[in-house]
FIBASE-869430 format. One record per residue (C-alpha): x negated, y, z; residue in three letters. Coordinates in steps of 0.2 Angstrom, whole numbers, plus 5000, padded with zeros to 4 digits. Example, Ala and Ser with C-alpha at 12.3 -4.5 7.8 and 13.67 -1.06 7.14 Angstrom:
BEGIN
493849785039ala493249955036ser
END
This chain:
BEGIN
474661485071unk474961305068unk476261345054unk474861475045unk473861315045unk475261205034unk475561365022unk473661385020unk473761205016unk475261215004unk474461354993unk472961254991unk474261084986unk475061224974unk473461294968unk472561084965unk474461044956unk474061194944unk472361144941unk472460964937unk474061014927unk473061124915unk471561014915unk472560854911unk473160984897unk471661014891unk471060804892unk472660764881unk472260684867unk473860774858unk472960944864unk471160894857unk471960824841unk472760974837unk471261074842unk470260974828unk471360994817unk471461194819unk469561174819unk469761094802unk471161234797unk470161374801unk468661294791unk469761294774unk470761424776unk469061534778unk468661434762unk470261464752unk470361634755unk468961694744unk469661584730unk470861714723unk469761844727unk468161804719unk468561794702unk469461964703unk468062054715unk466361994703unk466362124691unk467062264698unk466062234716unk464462134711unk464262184692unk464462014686unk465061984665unk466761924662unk465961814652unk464961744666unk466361744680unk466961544679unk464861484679unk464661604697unk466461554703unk465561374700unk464161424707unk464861484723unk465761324727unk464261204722unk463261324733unk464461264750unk464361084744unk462461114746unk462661164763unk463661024769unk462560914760unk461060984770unk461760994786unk462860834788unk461360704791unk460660824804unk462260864814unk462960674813unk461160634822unk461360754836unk463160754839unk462560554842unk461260614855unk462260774863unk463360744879unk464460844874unk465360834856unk466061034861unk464061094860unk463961094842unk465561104839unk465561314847unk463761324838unk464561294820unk466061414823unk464561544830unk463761524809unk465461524803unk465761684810unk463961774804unk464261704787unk466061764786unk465361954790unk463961924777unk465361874764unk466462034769unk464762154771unk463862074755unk463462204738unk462262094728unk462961904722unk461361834730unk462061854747unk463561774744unk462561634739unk461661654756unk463361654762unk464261524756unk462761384761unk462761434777unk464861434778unk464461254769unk463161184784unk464561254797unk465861164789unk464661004792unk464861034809unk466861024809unk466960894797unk465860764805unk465760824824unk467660854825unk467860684817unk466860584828unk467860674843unk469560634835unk468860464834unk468360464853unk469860524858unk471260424851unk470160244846unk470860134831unk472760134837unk473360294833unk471960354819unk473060344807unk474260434815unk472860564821unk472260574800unk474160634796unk474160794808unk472460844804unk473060814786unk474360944789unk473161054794unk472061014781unk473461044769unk473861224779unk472161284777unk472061254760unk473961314755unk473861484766unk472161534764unk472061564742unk473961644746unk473561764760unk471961814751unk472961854736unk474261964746unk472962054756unk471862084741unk473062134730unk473662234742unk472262314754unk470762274741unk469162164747unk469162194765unk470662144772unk470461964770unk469061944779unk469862024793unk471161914794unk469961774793unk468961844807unk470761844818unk470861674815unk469061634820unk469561704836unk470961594840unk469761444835unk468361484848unk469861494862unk470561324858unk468761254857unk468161304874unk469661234881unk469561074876unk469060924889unk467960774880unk468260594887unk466560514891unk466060424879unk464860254884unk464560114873unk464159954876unk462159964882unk461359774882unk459459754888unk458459694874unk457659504873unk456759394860unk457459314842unk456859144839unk455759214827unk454759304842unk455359464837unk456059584851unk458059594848unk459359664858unk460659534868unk461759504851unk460459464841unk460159604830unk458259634828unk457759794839unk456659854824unk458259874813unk459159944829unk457760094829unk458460154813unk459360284811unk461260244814unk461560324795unk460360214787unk461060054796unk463060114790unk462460104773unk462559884776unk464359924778unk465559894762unk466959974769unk466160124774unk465260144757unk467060134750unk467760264762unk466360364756unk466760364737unk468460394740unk467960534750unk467060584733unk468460574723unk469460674734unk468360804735unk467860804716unk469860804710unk470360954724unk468761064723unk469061064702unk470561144706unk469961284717unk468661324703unk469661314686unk471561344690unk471461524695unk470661584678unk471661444668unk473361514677unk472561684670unk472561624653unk473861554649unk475061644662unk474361804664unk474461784684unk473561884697unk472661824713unk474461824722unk475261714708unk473861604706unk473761564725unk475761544725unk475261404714unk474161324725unk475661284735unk476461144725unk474661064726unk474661054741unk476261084750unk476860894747unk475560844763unk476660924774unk477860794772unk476760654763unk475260654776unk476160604792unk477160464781unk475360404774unk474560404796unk476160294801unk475860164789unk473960164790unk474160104809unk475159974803unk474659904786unk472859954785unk472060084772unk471859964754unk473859964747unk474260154751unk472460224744unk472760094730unk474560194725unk473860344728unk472560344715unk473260234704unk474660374703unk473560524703unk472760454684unk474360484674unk474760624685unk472860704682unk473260674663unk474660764662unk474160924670unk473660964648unk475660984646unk475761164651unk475461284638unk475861484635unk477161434624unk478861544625unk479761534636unk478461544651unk479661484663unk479961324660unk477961284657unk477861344674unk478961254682unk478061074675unk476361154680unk477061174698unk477760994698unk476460904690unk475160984703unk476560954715unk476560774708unk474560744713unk474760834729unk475660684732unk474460584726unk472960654736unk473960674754unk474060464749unk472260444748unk471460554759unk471860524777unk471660314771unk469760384767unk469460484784unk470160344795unk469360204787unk467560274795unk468260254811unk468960094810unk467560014802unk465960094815unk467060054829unk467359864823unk465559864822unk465159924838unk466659814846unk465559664836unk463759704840unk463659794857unk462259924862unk461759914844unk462160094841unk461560144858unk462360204874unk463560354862unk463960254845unk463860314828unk465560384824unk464460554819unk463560474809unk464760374801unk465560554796unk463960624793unk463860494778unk465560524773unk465360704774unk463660704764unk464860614750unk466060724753unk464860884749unk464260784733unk466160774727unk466260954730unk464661014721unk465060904708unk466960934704unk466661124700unk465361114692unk465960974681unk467661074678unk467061214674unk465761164661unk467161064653unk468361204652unk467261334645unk466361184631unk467861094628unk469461174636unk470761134650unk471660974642unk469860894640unk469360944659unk471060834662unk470560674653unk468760704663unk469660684681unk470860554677unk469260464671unk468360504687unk469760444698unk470060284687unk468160244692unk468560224709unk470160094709unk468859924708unk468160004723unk469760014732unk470159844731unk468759744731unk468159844750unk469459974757unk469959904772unk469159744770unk468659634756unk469759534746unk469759364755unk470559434769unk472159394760unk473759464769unk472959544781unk472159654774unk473459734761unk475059734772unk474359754791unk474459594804unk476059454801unk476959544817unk476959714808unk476259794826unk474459864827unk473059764830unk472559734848unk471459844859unk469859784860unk469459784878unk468159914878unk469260034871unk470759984880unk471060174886unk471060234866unk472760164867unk474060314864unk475760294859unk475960404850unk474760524862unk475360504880unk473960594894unk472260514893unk472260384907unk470360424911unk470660594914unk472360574925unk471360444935unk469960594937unk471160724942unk472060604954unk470660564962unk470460764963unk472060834969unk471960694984unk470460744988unk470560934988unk471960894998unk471160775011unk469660945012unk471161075014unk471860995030unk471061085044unk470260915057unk471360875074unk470160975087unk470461135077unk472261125074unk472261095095unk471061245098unk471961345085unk473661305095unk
END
């Protein structure tokens, strides 16, 4: 009897190990950036796929002029921009507010999913309108929620290095969703696509139930009186300005402003592509869907490699000298993008078109994860600097929220712009109009990205030591390198095992009486 005890015991060890194993698994920050970056994936590739498809399915599927494809194709894009401007304020403001970051996270993917079946279902263009604003406020929800988790989860150390793999899956989505929706359509005709996409919604909604959130606390500070008379909280800030809205009080911030327009530039330069390259590849090239998304690839393949390298150095030397390269590059590289012709032979013109696009893939994979980072290390600076100012969760939500309202700006814009350009004054015009746009934006870069210019060394090549900044004390458990377990949640599922263990051993009288 006494031995049935120890091996009743032993199971239940066996059974705790298990448990805490998969639960630390699911706490990982490695395991919850990857998750928000599938999030992100699934987001763009259910984005990309329609890009090859649309252009070819209007007029045969929705009765739509040839002569008014590029102005719908337009439409459609600048219609998701308008739901991720709509949404983005909203879900920054409760994702602040929510305990959980996972709530709204599984409600977007829920809209994702009902406005990827109205996209596959729809007959008349005004649904896929419908559609597309709807796929535009879900996106909001990964964009500025999965954001603020990657933010939560990994603190200033390692968001750099966080930025570069969601950049490879940012640079996944939108490589292998315009190819795949090629090959299915050309192959399978409208449908098939959207199945596809629908698998890989699946797959998403498994990975986000299993995540584990870190708890999230700021600092909380009891409020007391300024000089003046007015109440204020213990650092000072006037409690009146504290009431705000967290997204009207970011706006103060230089460096989150400048985040923000390079989001914009971004967004403008890459959603131009997705609106104007299939029907110029079909111009000049005569390509289908399939060869079109194929060129897609060289735009955005360079991330793979260009991301992770751009994440290393923005943990050591800050945002301002990489983004600076970046889109200084990108301005001849944009210009150039008028060499390409139909001249004979076609070959060697498309080779050039693939390398110059290869050339501001480059360029972008520079830029972008410098833009997304730069919002967390700038709120969480704040908060480190002014306690309890943005209550007992922080803002990091709402710092994305604004970036992401910026971002949908950008992506209504850029198609918009584009295709009005092409179709008035042609493709080599719409060139000079993008490398204008992303010549704008260099006084920006340096003047606020990653501080302001009097911060002299510092700010353009990282601290003297060329090590990463030191933790702040109240993130100290942000620290990953590069993503070891969470030390919170190994400290909570310590704490478990012993004492599930401690519950599991039968007490002294029994064991007597059961001998």
């Amino acid at each position: 009897m006494g031995q049935d005890v120890d091996v009743d015991v032993d199971i239940d060890v066996v059974q705790s190990n298990r448990e805490s194993w998969l639960r630390r698994l699911r706490g990982n920050p490695a395991f919850i950036v990857h998750c928000v970056g599938f999030a992100i994936f699934t987001d763009l590739f259910l984005y990309g796929i329609i890009v090859p498809v649309l252009p070819y399915a209007l007029t045969p599927r929705f009765n739509i002029p040839e002569d008014q494809v590029q102005i719908k194709v337009s439409g459609l894009l600048a219609a998701y921009a308008a739901g991720l401007f709509t949404a983005c304020p909203v879900v920054g403001w409760w994702s602040d507010r929510v305990s959980a970051r996972r709530t709204p996270l599984l409600a977007g993917l829920v809209v994702l999913a009902a406005t990827t079946l109205m996209l596959m279902l729809a007959r008349v263009f005004w649904l896929l309108v419908v559609a597309r604003l709807l796929q535009g406020m879900s996106a909001a929800v990964v964009w500025t929620v999965g954001m603020a988790l990657l933010g939560d989860t990994v603190g200033t150390h390692a968001i750099g290095a966080a930025m570069g793999v969601v950049s490879i899956y940012l640079g996944c989505g939108i490589f292998a969703g315009p190819i795949l929706g090629g090959i299915l359509y050309r192959a399978g005709g409208y449908y098939p696509p959207y199945a596809l996409a629908l698998a890989v919604l699946a797959i998403d909604i498994v990975w986000r139930l299993a995540i584990i959130e870190r708890p999230r606390h700021r600092h909380q500070t009891p409020t007391s009186s300024t000089s003046t008379g007015h109440p204020a909280t213990d650092n000072g800030t006037p409690l009146w300005t504290s009431r705000l809205p967290a997204i009207i009080r970011i706006l103060s911030f230089p460096r989150v402003l400048a985040g923000c327009w390079l989001g914009f530039i971004c967004a403008a330069v890459l959603s131009c592509f997705d609106s104007v390259l299939p029907l110029h590849l079909e111009e000049i090239f005569g390509f289908d869907s399939l060869a079109a998304g194929l060129v897609f690839g060289a735009l955005v393949l360079p991330s793979f490699v260009v991301s992770p390298l751009a994440g290393w150095w923005l943990d050591r030397r800050g945002t301002k000298l990489i983004t600076l390269v970046g889109c200084t590059l990108q301005v001849p590289f944009l210009i150039l993008l008028r060499l390409p012709t139909s001249a004979r032979p076609r070959t060697p013109q498309v080779v050039l078109m693939c390398a110059l696009l290869a050339l501001n893939g480059v360029a972008a994979a520079l830029a972008l994860p410098a833009s997304l980072a730069e919002i967390t290390l700038c709120v969480t600076e704040a908060e480190d600097r002014h306690p309890g100012s943005f209550g007992a969760r922080g803002a990091l939500a709402s710092g994305y929220a604004l970036y992401n309202v910026m971002y949908a700006v950008g992506s209504f814009v850029g198609p918009l712009v584009a295709g009005a350009v092409r179709d008035a004054a042609g493709w080599k015009t719409m060139a000079w109009v993008m490398a204008l746009l992303e010549a704008i934006g260099l006084p920006i870069i340096v003047l606020y990205l990653g501080g302001p210019l009097r911060g002299g060394r510092k700010v353009w090549l990282g601290p003297v030591d060329n090590k990463p900044a030191a933790v702040p004390a109240t993130h100290a458990n942000d620290q990953i390198a590069p993503y070891p377990t969470s030390t919170h949640v190994q400290e909570q599922e310590q704490q478990h095992e012993h004492e599930t263990i401690e519950k599991s051993k039968p007490a002294p009288v029994a064991v007597a009486s059961a001998i």
